[in-house]
C-alpha positions in Angstrom: 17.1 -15.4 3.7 17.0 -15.4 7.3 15.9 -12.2 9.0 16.2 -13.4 12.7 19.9 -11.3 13.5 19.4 -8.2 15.9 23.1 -7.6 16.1 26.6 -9.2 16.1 30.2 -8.9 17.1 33.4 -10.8 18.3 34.2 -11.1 22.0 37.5 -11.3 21.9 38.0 -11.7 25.5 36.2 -15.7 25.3 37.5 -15.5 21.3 34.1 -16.4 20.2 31.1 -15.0 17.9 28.6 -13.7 19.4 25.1 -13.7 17.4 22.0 -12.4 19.1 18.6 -13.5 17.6 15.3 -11.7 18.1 13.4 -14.8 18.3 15.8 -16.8 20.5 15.2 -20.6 20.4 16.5 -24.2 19.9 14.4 -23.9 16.7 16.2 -20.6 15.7 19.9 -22.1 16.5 19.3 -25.0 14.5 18.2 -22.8 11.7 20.8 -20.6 11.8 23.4 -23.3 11.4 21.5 -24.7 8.6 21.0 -21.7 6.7 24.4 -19.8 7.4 26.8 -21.8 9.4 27.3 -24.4 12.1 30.8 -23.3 13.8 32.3 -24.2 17.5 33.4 -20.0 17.8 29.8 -19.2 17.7 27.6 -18.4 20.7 24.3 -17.3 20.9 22.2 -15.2 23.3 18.5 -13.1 23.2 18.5 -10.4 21.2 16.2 -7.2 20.8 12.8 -8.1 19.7 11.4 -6.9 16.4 8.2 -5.7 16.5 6.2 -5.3 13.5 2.9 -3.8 12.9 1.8 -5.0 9.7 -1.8 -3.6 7.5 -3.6 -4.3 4.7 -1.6 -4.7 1.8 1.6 -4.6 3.6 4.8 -6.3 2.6 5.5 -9.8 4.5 8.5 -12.0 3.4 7.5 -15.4 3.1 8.1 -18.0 0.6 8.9 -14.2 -1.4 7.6 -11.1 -1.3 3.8 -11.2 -0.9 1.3 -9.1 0.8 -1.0 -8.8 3.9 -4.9 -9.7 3.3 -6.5 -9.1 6.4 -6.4 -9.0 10.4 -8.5 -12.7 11.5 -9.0 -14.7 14.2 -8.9 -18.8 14.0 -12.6 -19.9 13.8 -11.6 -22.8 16.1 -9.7 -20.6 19.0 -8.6 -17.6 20.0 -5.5 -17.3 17.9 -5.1 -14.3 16.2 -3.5 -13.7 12.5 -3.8 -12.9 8.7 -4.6 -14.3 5.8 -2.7 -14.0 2.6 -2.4 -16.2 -0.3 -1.6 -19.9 -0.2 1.4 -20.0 -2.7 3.2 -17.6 -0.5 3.8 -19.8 1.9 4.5 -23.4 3.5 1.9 -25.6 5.0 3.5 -25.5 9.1 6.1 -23.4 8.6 7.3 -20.7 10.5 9.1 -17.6 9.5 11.0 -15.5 12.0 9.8 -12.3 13.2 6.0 -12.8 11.5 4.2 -16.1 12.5 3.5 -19.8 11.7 1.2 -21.1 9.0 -2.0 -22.8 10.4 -4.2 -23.2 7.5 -3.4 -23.7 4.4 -4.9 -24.4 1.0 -3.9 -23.8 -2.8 -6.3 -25.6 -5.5 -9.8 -25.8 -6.5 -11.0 -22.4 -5.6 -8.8 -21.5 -2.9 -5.4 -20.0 -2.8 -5.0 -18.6 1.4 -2.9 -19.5 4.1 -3.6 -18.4 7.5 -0.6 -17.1 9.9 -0.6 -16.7 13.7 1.5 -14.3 13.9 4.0 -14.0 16.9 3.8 -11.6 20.0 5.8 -9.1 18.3 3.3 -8.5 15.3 0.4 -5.8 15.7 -2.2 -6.3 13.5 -4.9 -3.4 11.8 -7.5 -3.7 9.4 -6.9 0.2 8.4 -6.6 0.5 4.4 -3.8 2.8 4.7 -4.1 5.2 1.7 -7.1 5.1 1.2 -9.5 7.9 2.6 -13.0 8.0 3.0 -15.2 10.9 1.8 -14.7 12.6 5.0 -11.0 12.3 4.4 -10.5 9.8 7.2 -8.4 6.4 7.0 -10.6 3.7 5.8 -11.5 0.7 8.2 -12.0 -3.1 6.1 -15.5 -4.1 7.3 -15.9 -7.6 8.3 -19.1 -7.8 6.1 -18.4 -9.8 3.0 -18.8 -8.2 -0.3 -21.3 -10.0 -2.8 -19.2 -10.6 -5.5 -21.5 -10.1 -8.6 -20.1 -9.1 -12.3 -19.9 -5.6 -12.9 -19.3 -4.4 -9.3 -16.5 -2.3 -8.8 -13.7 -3.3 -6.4 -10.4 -2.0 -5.1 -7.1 -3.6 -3.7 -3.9 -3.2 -1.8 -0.8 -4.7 -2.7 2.9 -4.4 -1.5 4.2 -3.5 -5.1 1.5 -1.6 -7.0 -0.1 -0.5 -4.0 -4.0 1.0 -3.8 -5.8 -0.1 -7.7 -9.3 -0.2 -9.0 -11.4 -2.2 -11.2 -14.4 -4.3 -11.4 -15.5 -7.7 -11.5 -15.9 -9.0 -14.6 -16.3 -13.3 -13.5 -17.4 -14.9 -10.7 -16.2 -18.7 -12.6 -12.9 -18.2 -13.4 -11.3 -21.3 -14.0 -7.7 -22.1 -15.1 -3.9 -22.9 -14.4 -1.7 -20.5 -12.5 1.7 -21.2 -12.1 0.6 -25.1 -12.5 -2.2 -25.3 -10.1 -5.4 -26.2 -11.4 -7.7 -23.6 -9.9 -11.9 -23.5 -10.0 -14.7 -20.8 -9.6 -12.3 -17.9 -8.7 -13.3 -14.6 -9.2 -11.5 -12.5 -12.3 -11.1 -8.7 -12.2 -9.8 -6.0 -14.2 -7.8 -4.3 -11.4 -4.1 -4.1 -12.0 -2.1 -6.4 -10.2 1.8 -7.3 -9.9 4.2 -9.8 -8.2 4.5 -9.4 -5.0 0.7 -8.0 -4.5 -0.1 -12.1 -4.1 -2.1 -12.3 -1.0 -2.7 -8.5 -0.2 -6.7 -7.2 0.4 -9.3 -6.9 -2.4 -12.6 -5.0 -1.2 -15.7 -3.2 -2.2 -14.6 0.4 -3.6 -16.7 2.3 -2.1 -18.3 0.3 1.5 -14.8 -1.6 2.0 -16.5 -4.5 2.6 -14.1 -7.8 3.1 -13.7 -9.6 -0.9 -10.9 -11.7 -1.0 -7.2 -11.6 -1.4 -5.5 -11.2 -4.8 -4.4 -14.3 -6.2 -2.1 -13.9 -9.2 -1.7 -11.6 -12.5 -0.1 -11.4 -15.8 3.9 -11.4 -15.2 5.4 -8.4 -15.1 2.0 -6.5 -14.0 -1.8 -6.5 -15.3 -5.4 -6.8 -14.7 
């Protein structure tokens, strides 16, 4: 699908199509008339610019529909992004209106890509939905949860939104959809396409766990 259309209409004065792209670029041109069509009548020009401000758990269209982990910055640099998982998306690739992929890894026990996202995209680390006991928005910490059995965790996805459970491995090892993966960490909080990628943290200090990786089709822990 290609998402990078603001508007659209015929000047019939220069009898020509005029299409106006958000992100407007060589790049984006050449995409367009590889993914929709290359014709002589159509012109193209800048368009209004998207912006997006994109949480925790949040929808982002990718590869498919998968989710937002978490608000980061590039170890190496200053550029600024999120995480979400790996098989939602292409080594280098860019996808209009959120970012480009950066990093990327998805075997052994990692399954994360890392987007810098474009100058559109506003970034939080709010958990939105989920309040804290003085009925205030959560914040993720950046501490890192200690993953240990029998902890109890929560997450945020796109399609089942806010879920709890606990951690019941730290050694998970198996295929999922034919990658070979090691020393994950399994859970018994409910899960479903499209939550891929989205923010897994401590229930109850929202410290930083991991992203979801992948759950029994058509939803489970």
């Amino acid at each position: 699908n290609y998402g990078n259309i603001s508007e659209f209409y015929i000047d019939e004065i220069n009898n020509t199509v005029v299409v106006k792209l958000s992100n407007y670029s060589k790049e984006e041109i050449n995409k367009f008339k590889n993914q929709i069509v290359n014709s002589p009548i159509i012109t193209f020009s800048q368009g209004e610019k998207i912006s997006s401000y994109l949480l925790p758990g949040y929808a982002v269209s990718l590869d498919g529909l998968c989710s937002m982990g978490y608000r980061a910055k590039y170890a190496f640099g200053s550029s600024v992004g999120f995480v979400t998982a790996g098989h939602c998306a292409t080594s280098g690739q860019s996808y209009s209106n959120i970012g480009t992929v950066s990093s990327w890894k998805n075997s052994g026990n990692m399954d994360a890509a890392f987007l810098v996202t474009n100058s559109n995209v506003s970034l939080s680390n709010s958990l939105y939905g989920v309040t804290t006991e003085f009925g205030n928005t959560a914040t993720l910490s950046t501490n890192i949860l200690d993953a240990t059995a029998g902890a109890r965790i929560s997450k945020l996805g796109a399609l089942s939104g806010y879920t709890t459970g606990y951690i019941t491995s730290t050694n998970w090892n198996g295929n999922i959809a034919g990658v070979a993966h090691t020393g994950l960490v399994n859970t018994s909080v409910y899960a479903q396409e499209g939550d891929s990628g989205g923010i897994v943290f401590g229930s109850s200090n929202y410290y930083t766990a991991g992203i979801v990786n992948g759950g029994p089709i058509g939803g489970g822990n």
